[in-house]
C-alpha positions in Angstrom: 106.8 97.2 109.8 103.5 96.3 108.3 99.7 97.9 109.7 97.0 95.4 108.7 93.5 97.4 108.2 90.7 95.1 108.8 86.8 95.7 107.9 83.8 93.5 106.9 84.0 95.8 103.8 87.0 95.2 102.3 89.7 92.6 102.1 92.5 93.4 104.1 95.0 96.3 102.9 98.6 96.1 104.1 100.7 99.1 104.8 104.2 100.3 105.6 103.6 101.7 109.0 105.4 105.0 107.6 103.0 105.1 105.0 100.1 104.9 107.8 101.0 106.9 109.7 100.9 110.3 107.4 97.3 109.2 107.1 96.7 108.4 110.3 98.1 110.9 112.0 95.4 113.0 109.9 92.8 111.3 111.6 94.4 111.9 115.0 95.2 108.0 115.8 97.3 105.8 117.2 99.2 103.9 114.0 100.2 101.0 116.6 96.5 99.9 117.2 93.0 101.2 116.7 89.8 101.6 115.2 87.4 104.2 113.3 84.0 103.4 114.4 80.8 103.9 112.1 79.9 106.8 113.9 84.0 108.2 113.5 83.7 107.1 109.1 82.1 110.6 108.0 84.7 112.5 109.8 87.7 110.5 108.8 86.6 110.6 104.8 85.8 114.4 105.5 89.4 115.1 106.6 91.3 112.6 104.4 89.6 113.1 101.2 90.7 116.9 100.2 94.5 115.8 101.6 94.7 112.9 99.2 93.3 115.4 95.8 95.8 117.8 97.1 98.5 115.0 96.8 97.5 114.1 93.5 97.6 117.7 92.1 101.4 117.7 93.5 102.2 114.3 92.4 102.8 115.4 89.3 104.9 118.6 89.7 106.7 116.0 91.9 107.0 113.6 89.0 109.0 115.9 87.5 111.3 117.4 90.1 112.2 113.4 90.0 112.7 113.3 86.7 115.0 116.4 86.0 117.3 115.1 88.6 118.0 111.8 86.0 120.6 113.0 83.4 120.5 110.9 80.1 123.7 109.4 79.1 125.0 109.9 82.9 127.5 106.7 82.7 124.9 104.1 84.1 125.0 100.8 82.2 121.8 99.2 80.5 121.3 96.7 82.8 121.5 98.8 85.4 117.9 99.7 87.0 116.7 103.3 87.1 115.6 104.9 90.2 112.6 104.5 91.9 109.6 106.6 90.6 107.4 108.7 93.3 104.9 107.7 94.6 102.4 109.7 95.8 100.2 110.0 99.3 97.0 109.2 97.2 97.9 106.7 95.7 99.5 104.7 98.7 96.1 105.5 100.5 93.6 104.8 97.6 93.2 101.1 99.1 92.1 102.2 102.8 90.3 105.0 101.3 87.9 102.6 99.3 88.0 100.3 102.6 86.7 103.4 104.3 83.9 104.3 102.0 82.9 100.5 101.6 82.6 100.4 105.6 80.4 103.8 105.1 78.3 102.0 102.5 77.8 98.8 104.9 77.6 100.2 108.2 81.1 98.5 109.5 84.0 99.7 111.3 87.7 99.7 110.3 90.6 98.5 112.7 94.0 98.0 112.2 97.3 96.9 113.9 100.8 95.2 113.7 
């Protein structure tokens, strides 16, 4: 299922509720429905921010536990597709995280919901 995040900052930014729920889960909210208020923005970029640069420092070692698993030559046909690449926390939240500072810049609050 998808979580909309709404804010006069920002154009709307679509999640997997999966996805939203690792981050919001760091902010100690409900992922069905909610809001950050003005007053809640410092907090919520003060506890996401060093989660998300300790995701991107891992992405990479990641990258390549992915990548070591995939054998050259392993039988699979050219047309075939290869597997998914990771992605990482980071970069699935970069979106809301920009919402979130914008809505710090402008004085607006963030909601979100099915």
């Amino acid at each position: 299922m998808l979580i909309t995040f709404k804010s006069k900052a920002a154009a709307d930014v679509l999640m997997y509720e999966q996805h939203a729920r690792r981050i919001l889960d760091l902010l100690h909210k409900d992922v069905k429905r909610g809001v950050i208020t003005v007053d809640e923005l410092d907090g919520a970029l003060q506890a996401l921010e060093p989660v998300l640069a300790e995701s991107r420092n891992h992405a990479a070692a990641e990258c390549l536990h992915h990548d070591d698993k995939r054998q050259p030559g392993g039988g699979a046909h050219e047309d075939e597709h290869e597997a998914s690449e990771y992605v990482s926390l980071a970069t699935r939240a970069y979106p809301l995280l920009t919402m979130l500072r914008e809505a710090k810049r402008i004085g607006a609050s963030v909601t979100w919901g099915f």
